[in-house]
N, C-alpha and C positions, 0 to 999 in steps of 0.2 A: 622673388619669394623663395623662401627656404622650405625646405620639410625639416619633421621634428618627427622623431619614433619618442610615444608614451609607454612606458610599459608599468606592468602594476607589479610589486611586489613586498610578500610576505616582511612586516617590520619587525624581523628578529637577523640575531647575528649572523652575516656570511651571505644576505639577501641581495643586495646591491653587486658584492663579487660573485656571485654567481652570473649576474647578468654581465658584468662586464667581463666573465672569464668566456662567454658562450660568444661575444663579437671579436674580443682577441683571437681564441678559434679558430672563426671566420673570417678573419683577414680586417676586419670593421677597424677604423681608426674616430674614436671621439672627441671630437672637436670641442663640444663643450656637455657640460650636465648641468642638472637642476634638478634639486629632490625636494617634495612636499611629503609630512606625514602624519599621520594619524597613529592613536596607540596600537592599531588592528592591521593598517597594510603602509605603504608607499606608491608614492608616483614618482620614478624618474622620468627626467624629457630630456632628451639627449640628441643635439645636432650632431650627425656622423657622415662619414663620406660617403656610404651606402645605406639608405635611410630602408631600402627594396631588400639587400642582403640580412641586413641589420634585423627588419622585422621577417623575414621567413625563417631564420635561423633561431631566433626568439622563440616565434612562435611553434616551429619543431620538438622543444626542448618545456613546450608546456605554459608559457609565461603570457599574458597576456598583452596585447600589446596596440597599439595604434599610431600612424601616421599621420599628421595634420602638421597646414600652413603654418608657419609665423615669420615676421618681418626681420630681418635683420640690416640693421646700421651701423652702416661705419661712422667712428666719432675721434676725433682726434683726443690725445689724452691731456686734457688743458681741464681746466679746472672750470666748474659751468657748464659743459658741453652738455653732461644729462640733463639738467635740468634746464638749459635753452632746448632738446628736443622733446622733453616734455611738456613745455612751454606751450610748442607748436603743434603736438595734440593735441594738449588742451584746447587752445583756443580754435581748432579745425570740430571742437566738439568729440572727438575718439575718444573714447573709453579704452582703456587697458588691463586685459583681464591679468598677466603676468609678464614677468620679466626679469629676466636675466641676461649676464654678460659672460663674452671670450676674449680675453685679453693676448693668452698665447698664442701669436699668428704668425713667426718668425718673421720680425720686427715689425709688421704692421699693425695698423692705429687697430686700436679693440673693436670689438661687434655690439651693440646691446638687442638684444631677440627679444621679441614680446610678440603677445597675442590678443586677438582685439576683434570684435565682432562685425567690423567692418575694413575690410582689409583695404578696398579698392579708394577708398578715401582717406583712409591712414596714408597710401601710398602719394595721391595726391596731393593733399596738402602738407608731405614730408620732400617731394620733388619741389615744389613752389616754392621751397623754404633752403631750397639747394643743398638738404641731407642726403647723401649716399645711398642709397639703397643696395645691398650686397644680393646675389644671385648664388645658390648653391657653388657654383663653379668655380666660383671668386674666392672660397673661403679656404 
């Protein structure tokens, strides 16, 4: 299982580098990001190598912020791959609330991270199916 820091911020210009100037700062290295938004705020979800550092240093500087699970796979980069593991949630029944990928891994195969309301059987039936599963420490 991976952690992910959420953080919420203001959708006008300079929003986004603000948060990533406050874990540069802090020594934070960003593995990967993901932004969703609305015309009124943002949600970054950003996998970092200090998910603990990342959000107390956040949340010092005002920004709101939250830590939560999500899965990360390793997938070689062959054409099909996402969608034979999508395949295999489907048919394990998983729902998948989001998702995104990290491709830059200093030459290893990309990650794709999602989040899913049942983790411990995404897990299952993604091990059954002989998908990778990445661990924090791996990345």
């Amino acid at each position: 299982m991976i952690r992910q820091i959420s953080v919420f911020v203001e959708n006008q210009p300079g929003s986004m580098m603000n948060v990533t100037s406050v874990l540069t700062e802090t020594g934070v290295n960003i593995r990967a990001i993901s932004t969703f938004d609305t015309p009124e705020f943002g949600i970054m979800r950003l996998v970092v190598d200090d998910p603990v550092s990342a959000k107390n240093s956040l949340t010092e500087k005002g920004f709101v912020t939250r830590v939560s699970d999500v899965i990360g796979v390793e997938l070689k980069d062959e054409q099909g791959n996402l969608n034979q593991m999508l395949k295999i949630l489907a048919d394990g029944k998983i729902n998948i609330d989001y998702i995104y990928s990290f491709v830059i891994r200093e030459g290893k195969a990309p990650v794709m991270v999602f989040h899913t309301d049942d983790f411990e059987q995404a897990e299952k039936v993604l091990e059954t199916a002989g998908v990778k599963i990445m661990e924090e420490e791996e990345l």
